[in-house]
C-alpha positions in Angstrom: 35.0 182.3 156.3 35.9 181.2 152.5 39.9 181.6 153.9 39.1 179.8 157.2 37.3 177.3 154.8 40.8 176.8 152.7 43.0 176.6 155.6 41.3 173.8 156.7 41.5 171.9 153.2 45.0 172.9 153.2 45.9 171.1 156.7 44.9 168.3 155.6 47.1 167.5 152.9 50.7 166.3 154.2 52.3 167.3 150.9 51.0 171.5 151.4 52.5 173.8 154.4 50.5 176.8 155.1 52.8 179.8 154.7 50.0 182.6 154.8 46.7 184.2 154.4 46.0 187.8 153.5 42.5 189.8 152.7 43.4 191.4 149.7 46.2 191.1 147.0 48.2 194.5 147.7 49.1 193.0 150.9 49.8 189.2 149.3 52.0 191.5 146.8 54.2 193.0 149.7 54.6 189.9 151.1 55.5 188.5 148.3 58.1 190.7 147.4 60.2 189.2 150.5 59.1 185.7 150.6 58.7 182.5 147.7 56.0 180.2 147.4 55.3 177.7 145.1 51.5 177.6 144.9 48.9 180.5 145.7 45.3 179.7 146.1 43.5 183.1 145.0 40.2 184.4 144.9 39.0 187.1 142.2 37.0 189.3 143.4 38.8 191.2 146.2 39.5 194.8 147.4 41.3 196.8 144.7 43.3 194.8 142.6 41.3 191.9 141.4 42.9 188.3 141.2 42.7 188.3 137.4 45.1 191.2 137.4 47.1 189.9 140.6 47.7 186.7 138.7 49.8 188.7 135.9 52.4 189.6 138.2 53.3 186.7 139.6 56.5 185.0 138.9 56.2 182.6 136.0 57.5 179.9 138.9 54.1 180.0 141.0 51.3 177.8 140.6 47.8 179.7 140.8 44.6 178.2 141.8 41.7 180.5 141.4 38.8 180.0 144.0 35.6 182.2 142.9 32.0 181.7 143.6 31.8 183.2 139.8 31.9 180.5 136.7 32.0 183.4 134.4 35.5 183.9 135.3 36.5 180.8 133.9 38.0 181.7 130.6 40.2 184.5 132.2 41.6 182.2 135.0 42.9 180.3 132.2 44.2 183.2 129.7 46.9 183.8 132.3 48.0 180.2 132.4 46.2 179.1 135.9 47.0 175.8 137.0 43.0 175.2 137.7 39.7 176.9 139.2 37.4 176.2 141.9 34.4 177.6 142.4 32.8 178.5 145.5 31.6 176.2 147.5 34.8 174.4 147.2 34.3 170.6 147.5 37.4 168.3 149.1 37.4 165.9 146.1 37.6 168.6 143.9 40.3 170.4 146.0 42.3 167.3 146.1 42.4 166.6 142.2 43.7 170.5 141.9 46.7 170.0 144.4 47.3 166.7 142.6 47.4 168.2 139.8 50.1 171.0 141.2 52.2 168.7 142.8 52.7 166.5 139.2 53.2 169.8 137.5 56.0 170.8 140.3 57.4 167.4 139.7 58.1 168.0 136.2 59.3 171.5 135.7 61.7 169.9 139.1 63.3 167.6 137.0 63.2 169.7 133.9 65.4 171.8 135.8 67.8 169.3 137.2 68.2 167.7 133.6 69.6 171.3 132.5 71.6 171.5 135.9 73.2 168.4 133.7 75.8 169.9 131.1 75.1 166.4 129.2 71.6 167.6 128.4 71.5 169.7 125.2 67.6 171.1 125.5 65.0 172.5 128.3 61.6 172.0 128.5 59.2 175.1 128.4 55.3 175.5 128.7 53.7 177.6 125.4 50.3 176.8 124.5 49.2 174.5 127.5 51.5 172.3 126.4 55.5 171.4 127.6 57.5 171.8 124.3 61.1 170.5 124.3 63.4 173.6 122.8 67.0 172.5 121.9 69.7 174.7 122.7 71.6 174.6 120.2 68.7 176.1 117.9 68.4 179.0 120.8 69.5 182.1 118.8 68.2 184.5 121.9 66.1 184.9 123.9 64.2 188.3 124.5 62.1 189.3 127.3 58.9 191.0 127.8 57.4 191.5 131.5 56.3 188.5 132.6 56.9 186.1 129.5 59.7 185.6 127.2 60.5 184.8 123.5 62.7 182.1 122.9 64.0 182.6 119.5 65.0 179.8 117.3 66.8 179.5 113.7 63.7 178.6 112.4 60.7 179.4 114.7 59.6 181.3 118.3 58.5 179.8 121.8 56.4 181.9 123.9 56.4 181.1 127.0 55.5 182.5 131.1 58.9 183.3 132.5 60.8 186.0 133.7 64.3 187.0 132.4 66.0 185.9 135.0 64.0 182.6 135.6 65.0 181.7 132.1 69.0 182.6 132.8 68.9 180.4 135.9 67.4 177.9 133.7 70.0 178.0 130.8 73.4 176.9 131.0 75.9 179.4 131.2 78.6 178.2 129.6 76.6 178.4 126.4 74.1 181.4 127.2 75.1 184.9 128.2 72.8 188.0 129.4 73.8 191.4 127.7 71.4 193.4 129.2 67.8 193.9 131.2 66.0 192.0 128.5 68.1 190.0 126.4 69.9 186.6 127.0 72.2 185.6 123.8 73.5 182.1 122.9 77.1 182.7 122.8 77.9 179.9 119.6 75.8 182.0 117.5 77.1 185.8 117.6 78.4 187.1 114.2 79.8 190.1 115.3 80.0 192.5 118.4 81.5 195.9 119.1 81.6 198.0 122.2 77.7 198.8 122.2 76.0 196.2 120.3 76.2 192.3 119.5 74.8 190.9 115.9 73.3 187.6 116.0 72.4 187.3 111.9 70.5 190.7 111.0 69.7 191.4 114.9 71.5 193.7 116.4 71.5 193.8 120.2 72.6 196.4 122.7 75.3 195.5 125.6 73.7 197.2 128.4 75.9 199.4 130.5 75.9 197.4 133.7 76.4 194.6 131.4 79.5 196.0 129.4 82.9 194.8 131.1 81.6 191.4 132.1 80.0 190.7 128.7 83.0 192.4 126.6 85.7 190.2 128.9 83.8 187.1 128.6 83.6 187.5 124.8 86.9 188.9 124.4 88.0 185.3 125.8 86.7 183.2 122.9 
């Protein structure tokens, strides 16, 4: 009834397409794995994995709404960086300000994206702390990654922020930016050293990864 309920709110917003429904979040997962969306609207409690926990392994990219007739799972809705919650029974006003508010947020990180598509543009815009922070890219040192966030390290300070490596390597220019391995994306301007194995940006040393090697070693060996 509750997904019956949604569909209907859904249909009636010109701006949202359907794209599916599912009854638990191991078979939204497998879906997932083939398909892209940009904005999930997802319950908590349901069979096995919970929503909480579903939410963590979603791309950084995708908007979460949690939907719950439970207020107590407010605070953890928000600790994994939902877009907003709605509780059970879900009223249309309400619904309306949440999609609002995804399509603005979809809006910006959009043209956040194009303005680094520019090669004119010399920062990108990240969300850390519920807030969109402008990072420069020529203080980018590296960037390391860890699951589902990464840490965009700067000369003089860190960015956390919900992204996947290879979200953030389609975000940064490559020209400027390199990945050496699984985890690690290098600004290119501010490598000391490198040898066969390993590139030194200041004290950090940081392993070429094997698959990595030729591509990285020939683009470096270029200057």
């Amino acid at each position: 009834m509750a997904r019956k309920g949604m569909k209907r709110l859904v249909e009636r917003r010109a701006e949202l397409q359907l794209s599916a429904m599912f009854d638990s979040a191991e078979s939204a997962e497998e879906w997932l794995a083939e398909n892209d969306v940009d904005l999930i609207f997802l319950d908590i409690e349901m069979p096995g994995i919970n929503g909480i926990e579903f939410a963590r392994r979603l791309p950084a990219s995708t908007m979460v709404v949690f939907t719950t007739a439970y207020t107590d799972y407010a605070v953890d809705g928000f600790e994994v960086d939902a877009l907003d919650y709605l509780v059970k029974p879900i009223d249309p006003d309400r619904f309306n300000r949440a999609v609002d508010r995804a399509i603005s947020y979809k809006a910006i990180v959009d043209e956040a994206k194009a303005e680094t598509a520019d090669s004119t543009v010399d920062f990108i815009i990240v969300k850390a702390d519920r807030k969109y922070v402008r990072v420069k890219l020529d203080n980018i040192l590296y960037v390391e990654g860890l699951k589902d966030y990464v840490i965009i390290h700067q000369t003089d300070k860190r960015v956390v922020t919900r992204m996947t490596v290879k979200a953030m390597e389609d975000t940064l220019p490559g020209k400027k930016f390199m990945r050496v391995n699984k985890s690690y994306i290098v600004n290119r301007e501010k490598i000391d050293a490198f040898d066969n194995n390993d590139i030194n940006i200041g004290t950090t040393e940081i392993s070429i990864g094997i698959s990595y090697r030729d591509s990285v070693l020939a683009e470096l060996l270029k200057g």
